[in-house]
C-alpha positions as CSV (number, residue, x, y, z in Angstrom):
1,X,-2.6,7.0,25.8
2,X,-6.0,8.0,26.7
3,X,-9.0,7.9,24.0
4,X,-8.7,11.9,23.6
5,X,-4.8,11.5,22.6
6,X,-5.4,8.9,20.1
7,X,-8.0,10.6,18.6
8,X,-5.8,13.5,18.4
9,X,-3.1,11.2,16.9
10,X,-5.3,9.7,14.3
11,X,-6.4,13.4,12.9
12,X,-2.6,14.0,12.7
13,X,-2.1,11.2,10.6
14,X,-4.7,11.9,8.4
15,X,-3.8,14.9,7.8
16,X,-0.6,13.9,6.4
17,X,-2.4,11.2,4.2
18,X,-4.3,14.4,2.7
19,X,-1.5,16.1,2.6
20,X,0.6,13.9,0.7
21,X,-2.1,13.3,-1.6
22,X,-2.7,16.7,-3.0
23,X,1.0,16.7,-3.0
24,X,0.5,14.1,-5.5
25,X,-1.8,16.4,-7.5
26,X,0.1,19.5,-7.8
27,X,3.3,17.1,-8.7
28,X,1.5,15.7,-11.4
29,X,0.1,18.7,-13.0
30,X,3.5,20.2,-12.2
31,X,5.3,17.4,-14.4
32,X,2.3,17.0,-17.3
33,X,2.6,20.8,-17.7
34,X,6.6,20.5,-18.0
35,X,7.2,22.8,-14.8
36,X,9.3,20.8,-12.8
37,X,12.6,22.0,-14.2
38,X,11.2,26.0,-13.8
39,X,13.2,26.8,-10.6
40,X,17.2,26.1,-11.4
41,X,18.2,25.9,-7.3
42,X,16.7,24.7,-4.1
43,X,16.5,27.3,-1.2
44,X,14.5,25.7,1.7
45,X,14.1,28.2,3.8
46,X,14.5,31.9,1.4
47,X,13.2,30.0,-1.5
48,X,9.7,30.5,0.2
49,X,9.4,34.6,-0.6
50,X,8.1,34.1,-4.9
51,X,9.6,37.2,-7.0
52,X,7.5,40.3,-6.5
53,X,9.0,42.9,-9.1
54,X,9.6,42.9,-12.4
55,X,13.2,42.9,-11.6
56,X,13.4,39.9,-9.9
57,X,10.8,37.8,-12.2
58,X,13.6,39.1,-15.1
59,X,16.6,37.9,-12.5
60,X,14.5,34.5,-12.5
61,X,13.8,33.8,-15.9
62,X,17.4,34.5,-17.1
63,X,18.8,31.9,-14.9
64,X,16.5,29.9,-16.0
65,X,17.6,30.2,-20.2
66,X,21.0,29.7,-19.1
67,X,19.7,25.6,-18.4
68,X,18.8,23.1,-21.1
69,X,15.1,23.0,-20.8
70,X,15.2,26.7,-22.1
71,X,17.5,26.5,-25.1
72,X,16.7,22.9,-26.2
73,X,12.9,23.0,-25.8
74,X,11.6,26.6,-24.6
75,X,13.7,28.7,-26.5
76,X,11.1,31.7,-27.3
77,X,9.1,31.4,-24.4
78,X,7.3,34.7,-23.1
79,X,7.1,35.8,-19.3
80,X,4.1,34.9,-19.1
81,X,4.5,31.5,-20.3
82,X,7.6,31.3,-17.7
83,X,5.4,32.3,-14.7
84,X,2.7,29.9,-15.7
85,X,5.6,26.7,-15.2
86,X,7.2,28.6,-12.2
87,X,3.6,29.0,-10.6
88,X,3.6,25.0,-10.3
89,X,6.5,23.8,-9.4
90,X,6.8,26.7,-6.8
91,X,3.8,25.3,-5.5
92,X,4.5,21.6,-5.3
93,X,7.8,23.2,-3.4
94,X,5.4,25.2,-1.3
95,X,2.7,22.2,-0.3
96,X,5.6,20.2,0.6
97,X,7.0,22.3,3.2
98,X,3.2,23.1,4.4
99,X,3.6,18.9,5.0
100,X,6.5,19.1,6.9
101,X,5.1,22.1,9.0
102,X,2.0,20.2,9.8
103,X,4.1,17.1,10.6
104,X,7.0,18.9,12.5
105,X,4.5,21.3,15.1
106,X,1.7,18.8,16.1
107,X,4.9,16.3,16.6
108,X,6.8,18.9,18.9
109,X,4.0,19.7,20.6
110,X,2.9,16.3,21.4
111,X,6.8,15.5,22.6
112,X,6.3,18.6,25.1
113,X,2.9,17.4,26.6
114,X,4.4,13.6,26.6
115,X,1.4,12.3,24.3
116,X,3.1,9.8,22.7
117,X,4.3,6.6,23.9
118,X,7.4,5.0,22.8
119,X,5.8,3.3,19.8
120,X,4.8,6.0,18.3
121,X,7.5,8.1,19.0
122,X,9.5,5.7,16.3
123,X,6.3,6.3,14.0
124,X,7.2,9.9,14.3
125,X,10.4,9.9,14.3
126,X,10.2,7.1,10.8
127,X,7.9,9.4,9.0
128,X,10.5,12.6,9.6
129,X,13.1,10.6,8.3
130,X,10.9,9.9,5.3
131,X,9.9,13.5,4.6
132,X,13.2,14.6,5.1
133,X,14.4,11.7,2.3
134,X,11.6,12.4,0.0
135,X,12.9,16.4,-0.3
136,X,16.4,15.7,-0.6
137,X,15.5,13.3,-3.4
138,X,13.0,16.0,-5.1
139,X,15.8,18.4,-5.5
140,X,18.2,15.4,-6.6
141,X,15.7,14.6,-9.3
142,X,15.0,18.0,-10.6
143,X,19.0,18.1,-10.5
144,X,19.1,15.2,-13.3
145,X,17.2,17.4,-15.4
146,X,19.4,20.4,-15.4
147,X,22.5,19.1,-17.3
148,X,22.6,18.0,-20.7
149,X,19.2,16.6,-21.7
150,X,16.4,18.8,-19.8
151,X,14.4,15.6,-19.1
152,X,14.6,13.9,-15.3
153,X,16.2,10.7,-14.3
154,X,12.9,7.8,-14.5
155,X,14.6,6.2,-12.0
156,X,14.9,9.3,-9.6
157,X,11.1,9.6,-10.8
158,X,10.7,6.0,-10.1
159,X,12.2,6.6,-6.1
160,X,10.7,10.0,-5.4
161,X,7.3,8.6,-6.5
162,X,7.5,5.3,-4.7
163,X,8.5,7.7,-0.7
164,X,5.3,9.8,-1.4
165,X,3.6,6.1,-2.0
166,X,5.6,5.0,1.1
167,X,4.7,7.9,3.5
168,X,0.7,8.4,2.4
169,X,0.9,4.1,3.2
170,X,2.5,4.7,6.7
171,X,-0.2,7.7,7.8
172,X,-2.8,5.8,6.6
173,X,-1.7,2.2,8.7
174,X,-0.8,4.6,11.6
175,X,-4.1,6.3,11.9
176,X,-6.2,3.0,11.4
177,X,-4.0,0.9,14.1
178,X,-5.2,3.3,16.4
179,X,-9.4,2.9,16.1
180,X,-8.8,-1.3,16.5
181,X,-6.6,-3.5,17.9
182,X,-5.2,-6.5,16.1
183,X,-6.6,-10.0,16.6
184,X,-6.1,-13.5,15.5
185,X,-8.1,-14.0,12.6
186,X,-9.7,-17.1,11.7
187,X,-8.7,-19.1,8.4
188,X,-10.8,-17.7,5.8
189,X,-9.5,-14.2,7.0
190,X,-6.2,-15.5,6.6
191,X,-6.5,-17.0,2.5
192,X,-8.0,-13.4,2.2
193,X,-5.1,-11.9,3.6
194,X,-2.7,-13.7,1.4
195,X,-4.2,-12.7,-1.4
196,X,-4.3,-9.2,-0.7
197,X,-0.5,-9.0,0.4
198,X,0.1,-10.4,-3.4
199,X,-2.0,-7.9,-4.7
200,X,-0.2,-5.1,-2.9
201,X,2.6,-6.6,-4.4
202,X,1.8,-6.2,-8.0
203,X,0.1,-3.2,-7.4
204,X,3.6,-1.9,-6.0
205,X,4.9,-2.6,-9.2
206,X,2.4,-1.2,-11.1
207,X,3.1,2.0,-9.4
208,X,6.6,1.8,-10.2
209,X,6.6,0.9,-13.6
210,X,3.9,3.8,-13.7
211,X,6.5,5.7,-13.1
212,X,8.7,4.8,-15.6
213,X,5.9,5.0,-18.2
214,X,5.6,8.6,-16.8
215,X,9.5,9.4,-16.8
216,X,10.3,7.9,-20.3
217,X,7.0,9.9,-21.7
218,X,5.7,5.7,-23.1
219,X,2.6,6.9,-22.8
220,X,2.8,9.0,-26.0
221,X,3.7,5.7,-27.9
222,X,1.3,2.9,-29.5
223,X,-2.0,4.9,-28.8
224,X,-4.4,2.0,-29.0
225,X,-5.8,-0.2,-26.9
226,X,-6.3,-3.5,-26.2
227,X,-3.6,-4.0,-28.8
228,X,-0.5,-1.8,-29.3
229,X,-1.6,-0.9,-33.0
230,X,-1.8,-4.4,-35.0
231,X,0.8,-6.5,-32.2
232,X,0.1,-7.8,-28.9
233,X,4.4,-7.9,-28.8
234,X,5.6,-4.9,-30.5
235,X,8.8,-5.6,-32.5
236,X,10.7,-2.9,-30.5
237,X,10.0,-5.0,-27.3
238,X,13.7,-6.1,-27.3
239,X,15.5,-4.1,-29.1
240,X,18.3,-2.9,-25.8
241,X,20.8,-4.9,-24.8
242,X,21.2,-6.6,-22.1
243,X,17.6,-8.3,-22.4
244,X,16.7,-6.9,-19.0
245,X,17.2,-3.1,-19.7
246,X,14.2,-3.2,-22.0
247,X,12.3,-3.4,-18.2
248,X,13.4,-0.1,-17.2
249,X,14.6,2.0,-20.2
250,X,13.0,1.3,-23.8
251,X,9.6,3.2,-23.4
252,X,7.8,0.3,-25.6
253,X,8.7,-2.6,-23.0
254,X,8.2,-0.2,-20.3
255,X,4.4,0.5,-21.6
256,X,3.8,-2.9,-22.3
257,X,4.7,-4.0,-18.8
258,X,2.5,-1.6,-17.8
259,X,-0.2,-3.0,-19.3
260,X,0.3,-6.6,-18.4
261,X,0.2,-5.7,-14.6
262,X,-2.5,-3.8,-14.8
263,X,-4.5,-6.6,-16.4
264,X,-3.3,-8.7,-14.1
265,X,-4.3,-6.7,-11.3
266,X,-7.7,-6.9,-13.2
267,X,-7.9,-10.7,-13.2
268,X,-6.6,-10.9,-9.1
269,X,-9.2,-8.4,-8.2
270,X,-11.9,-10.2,-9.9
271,X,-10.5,-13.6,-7.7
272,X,-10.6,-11.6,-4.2
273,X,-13.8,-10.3,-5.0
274,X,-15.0,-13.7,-5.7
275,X,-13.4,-15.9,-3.0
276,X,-15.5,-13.4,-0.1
277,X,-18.4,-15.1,-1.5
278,X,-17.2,-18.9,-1.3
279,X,-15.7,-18.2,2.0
280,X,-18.8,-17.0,3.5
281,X,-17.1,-13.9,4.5
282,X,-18.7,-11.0,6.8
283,X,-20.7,-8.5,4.6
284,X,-18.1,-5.5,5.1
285,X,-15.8,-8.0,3.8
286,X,-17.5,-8.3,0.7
287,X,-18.0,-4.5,0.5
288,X,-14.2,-3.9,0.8
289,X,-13.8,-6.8,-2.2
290,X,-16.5,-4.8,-4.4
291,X,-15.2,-1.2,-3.3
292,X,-12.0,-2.1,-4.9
293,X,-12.8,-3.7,-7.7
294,X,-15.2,-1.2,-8.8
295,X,-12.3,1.2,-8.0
296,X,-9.7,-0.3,-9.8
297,X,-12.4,-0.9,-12.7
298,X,-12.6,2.9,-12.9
299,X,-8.6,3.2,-12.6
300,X,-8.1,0.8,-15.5
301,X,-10.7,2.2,-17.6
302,X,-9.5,6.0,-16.7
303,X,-5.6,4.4,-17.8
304,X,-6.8,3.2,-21.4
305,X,-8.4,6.6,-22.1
306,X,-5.0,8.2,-20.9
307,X,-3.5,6.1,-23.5
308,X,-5.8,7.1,-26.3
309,X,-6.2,10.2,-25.6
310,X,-2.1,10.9,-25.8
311,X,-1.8,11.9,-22.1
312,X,-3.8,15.2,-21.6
313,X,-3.2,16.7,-18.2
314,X,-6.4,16.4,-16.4
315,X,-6.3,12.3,-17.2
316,X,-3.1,11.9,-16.2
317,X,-3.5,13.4,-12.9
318,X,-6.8,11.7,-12.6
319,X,-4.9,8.4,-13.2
320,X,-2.0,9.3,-10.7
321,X,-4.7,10.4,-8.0
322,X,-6.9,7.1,-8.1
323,X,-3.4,4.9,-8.1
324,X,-2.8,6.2,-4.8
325,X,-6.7,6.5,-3.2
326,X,-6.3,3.0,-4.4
327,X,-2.8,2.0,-2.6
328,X,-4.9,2.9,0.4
329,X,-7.7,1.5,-0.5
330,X,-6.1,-2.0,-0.3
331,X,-4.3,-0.3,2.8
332,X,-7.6,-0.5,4.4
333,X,-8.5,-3.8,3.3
334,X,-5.5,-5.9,4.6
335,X,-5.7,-3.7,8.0
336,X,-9.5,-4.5,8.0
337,X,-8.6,-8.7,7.7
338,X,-6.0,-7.8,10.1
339,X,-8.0,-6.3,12.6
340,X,-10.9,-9.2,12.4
341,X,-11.7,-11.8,15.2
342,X,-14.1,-14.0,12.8
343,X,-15.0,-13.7,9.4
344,X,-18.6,-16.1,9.0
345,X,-21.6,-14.8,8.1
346,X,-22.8,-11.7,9.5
């Protein structure tokens, strides 16, 4: 590929990453406002026209009392307060298919002019798969939502989350493999590498267990910090049996995990940013260590005031937003030690 067509590429890519990102945003608002369950059926293609009469906004908001969200929780609500959810999640709907339009024309065009060699054909061709996944799985979700309890699966959460996580990761990698090529780095480059594949990790499971806190609403229990009221182990910590379902479903343990790894993200951050100064590490090094513990400073800090502060909508999306700048964040960092021929003293 000439310079031109990987430039070309990398703008691409990007532009997915910031896609998928503000994707991120409108979903969060869309679930902290308690849209998501607003639109009852999934029409990919005639589901792009909104109602434009009275008539139809009517048509729309009776199917939408004949669900559970409606008559167990909503029962009452106005028009107006309909359209307000509706506006939301038909925008999340909308900003997804705006992704795949970006992904799908730039991709077919570069197919017809035979940009793209074979390796990034099977980029492509991965990330389509991807997108396609991720909106099959949004509409399951919302399904989980729509019978019985209006409240969705935390596990469908959970996996819907973690493919947005999964594709912003992939256009991010993809774009920065093609400014630098990978070299051998030297052994200092490498400790620094290890520890930043184990904080990946952790923050991995941070994210997932972030969404669990998110789907089982644990953020609106024990509203203190550092300790959970008087305990540092709640009582409730093990009240489900088996032991391990406490992990995943009672809201308590879920928050409490939460917690943990997040500190402990804390304390491995701290480490990294420390061992660039024994190791004598390059300068930008050090600058990737202190960007990202100052940024995960700020995400911890933004987190506890979520918790205090009962979850108000414009933390919560705040604290969903700098997880994933942060995801790529430490994207960036391991490519960076990947990319590195020496790493002494600049």
């Amino acid at each position: 590929m000439t310079p031109q067509d990987k430039k070309h590429l990398r703008i691409w890519y990007w532009s997915g990453a910031i896609m998928v990102f503000l994707i991120l945003i409108i979903g969060g608002i869309t679930r902290l406002t308690g849209s998501g369950l607003s639109m009852v059926d999934w029409r990919p293609l005639m589901g792009v026209v909104p109602p434009l009469t009275e008539s139809q906004w009517q048509d729309l908001f009776e199917q939408y009392r004949q669900f559970p969200e409606y008559q167990q929780l909503n029962r009452g609500m106005t028009l107006s307060e309909f359209q307000f959810i509706f506006f939301w999640e038909y925008l999340h709907r909308m900003a997804a298919r705006a992704l795949g339009i970006i992904f799908i024309v730039p991709f077919a065009w570069f197919v017809i002019k035979q940009k793209l060699n074979r390796t990034q054909i099977i980029r492509a061709l991965a990330l389509l798969g991807l997108g396609l996944s991720q909106a099959l799985l949004g509409w399951y979700m919302v399904q989980s939502g729509l019978v019985d309890i209006p409240q969705v699966s935390p596990y469908r959460l959970a996996s819907h989350l973690m493919i947005a996580f999964i594709i912003f990761g992939c256009c991010v990698w993809f774009a920065l493999d093609l400014k630098s090529k990978p070299t051998v780095p030297k052994k200092s480059s490498g400790e620094l590498r290890v520890w930043m594949n184990l904080f990946m990790v952790f923050l991995i499971i941070q994210i997932i267990w972030g969404a669990f806190v998110a789907g089982h609403h644990a953020g609106h229990v024990y509203n203190t910090f550092p300790m959970m009221h008087q305990y540092w182990l709640p009582p409730e910590l093990w009240l489900m049996e088996p032991l391990f379902i406490n992990f995943l479903e009672n809201m308590v343990t879920v928050q409490w995990v939460h917690r943990v790894i997040g500190t402990l993200l804390g304390l491995m951050v701290i480490l990294i940013w420390l061992r660039t100064w024994q190791l004598n590490s390059r300068f930008v090094t050090k600058k990737w260590a202190l960007s990202l513990f100052a940024l995960l400073l700020i995400q911890y800090a933004v987190g506890v005031f979520t918790l205090i502060y009962h979850v108000p909508v414009w933390l919560g999306v705040l604290h969903q937003a700098l997880a994933m700048i942060l995801f790529g964040v430490v994207i960036g960092f391991i490519h960076y030690l990947k990319s590195r021929k020496t790493e002494s003293i600049e």
